[in-house]
C-alpha positions as CSV (number, residue, x, y, z in Angstrom):
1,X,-39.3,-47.5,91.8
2,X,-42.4,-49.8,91.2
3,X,-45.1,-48.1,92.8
4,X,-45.1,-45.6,90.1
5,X,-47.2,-46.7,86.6
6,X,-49.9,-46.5,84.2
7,X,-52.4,-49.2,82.6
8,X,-52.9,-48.6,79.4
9,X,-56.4,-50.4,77.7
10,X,-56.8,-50.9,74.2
11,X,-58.2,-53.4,71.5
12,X,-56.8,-55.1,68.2
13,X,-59.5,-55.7,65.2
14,X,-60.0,-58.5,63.2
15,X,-57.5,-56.1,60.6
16,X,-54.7,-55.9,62.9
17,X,-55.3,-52.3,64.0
18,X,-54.9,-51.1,67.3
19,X,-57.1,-49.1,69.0
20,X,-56.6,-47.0,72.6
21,X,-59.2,-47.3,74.8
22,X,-58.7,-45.8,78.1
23,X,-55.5,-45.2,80.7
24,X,-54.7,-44.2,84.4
25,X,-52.2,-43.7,86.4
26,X,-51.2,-44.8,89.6
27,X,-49.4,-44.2,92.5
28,X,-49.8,-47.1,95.5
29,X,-48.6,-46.4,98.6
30,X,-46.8,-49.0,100.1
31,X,-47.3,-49.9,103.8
32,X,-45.1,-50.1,106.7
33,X,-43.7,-53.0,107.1
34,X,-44.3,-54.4,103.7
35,X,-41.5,-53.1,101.3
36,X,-39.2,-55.7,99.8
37,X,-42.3,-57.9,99.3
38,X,-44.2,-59.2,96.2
39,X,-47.7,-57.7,96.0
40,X,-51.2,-58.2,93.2
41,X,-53.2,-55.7,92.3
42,X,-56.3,-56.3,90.3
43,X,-57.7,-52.7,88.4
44,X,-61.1,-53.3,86.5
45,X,-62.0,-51.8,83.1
46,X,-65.5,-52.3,81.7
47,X,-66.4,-51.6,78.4
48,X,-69.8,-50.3,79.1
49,X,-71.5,-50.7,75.6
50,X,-69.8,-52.0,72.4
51,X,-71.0,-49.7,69.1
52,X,-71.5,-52.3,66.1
53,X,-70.1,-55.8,65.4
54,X,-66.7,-53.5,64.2
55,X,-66.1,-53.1,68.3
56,X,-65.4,-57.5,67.7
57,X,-61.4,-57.8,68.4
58,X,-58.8,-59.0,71.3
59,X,-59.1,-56.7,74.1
60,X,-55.5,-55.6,75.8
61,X,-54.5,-54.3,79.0
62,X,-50.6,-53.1,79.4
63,X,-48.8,-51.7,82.6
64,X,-45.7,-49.6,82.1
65,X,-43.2,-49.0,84.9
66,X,-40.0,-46.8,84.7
67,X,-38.2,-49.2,82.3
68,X,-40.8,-52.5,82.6
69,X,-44.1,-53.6,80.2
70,X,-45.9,-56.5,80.9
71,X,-48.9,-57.2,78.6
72,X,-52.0,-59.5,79.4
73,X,-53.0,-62.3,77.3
74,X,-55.9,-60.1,75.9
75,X,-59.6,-61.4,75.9
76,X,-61.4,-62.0,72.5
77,X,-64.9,-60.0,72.7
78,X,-67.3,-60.9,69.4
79,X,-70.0,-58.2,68.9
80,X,-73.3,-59.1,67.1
81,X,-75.6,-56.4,65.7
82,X,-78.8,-58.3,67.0
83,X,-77.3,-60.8,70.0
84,X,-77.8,-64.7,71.1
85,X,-80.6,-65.9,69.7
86,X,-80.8,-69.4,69.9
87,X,-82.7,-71.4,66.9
88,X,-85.2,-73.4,68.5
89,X,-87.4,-75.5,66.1
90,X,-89.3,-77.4,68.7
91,X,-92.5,-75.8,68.3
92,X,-92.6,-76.4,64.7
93,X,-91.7,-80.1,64.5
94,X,-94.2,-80.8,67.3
95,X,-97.2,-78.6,65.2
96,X,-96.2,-81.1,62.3
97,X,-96.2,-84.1,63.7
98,X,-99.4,-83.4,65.7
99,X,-100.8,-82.2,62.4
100,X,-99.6,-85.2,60.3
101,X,-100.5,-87.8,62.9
102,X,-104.3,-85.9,63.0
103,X,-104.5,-86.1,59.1
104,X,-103.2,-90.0,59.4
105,X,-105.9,-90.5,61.8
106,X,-109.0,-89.0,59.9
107,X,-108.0,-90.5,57.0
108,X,-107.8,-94.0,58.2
109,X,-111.1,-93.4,60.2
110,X,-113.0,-92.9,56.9
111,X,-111.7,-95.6,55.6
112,X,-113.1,-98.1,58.1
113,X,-116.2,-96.1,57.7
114,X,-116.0,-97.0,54.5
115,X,-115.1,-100.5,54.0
116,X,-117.7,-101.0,56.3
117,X,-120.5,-99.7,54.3
């Protein structure tokens, strides 16, 4: 009865529509020995390339026996049109201060030079 089903894959935007993704069926064959027993199976879907930031939602997988669903906990994917990029300002603050600090030094230079004269 249970070795008979199909995993359904499908995604849920940020409007509350659903979308179908891909689906299989399958058929395991159960060895000798080992009906009456509780088994896991993992199955793998990749979602090779999102499109645009619209592909951003909950990601679902659902498997469907004779009279049975059971539905995952679904995985929250956010799509961004250019990626990570992480804002790093180091390079700047350390220009300025060198910079500043340069300007503080020449400056105070002269001015000995100057009160010396």
């Amino acid at each position: 009865k249970y070795t008979k089903f199909s995993i359904f894959y499908y995604w849920i935007n940020s409007l509350g529509q659903k979308t179908f993704i891909y689906s299989r069926s399958e058929n395991v064959i159960i060895p000798s020995g080992k009906e009456n027993t509780t088994a896991t199976l993992s199955y793998d879907h990749r979602i090779v390339s999102l499109e645009n930031t619209a592909s951003t939602g909950t990601y679902y997988c659902k498997v469907i026996w004779n009279d049975i669903q059971k539905m995952g906990n679904g995985v929250f994917v956010l799509a961004r049109g250019t990626g990570y990029v992480e804002t790093s300002y180091g390079w700047e603050i350390l220009s300025t201060l060198t910079g500043l600090l340069a300007a503080l030094s020449i400056t105070a230079t002269a001015l000995l030079l100057w009160k010396r004269k």
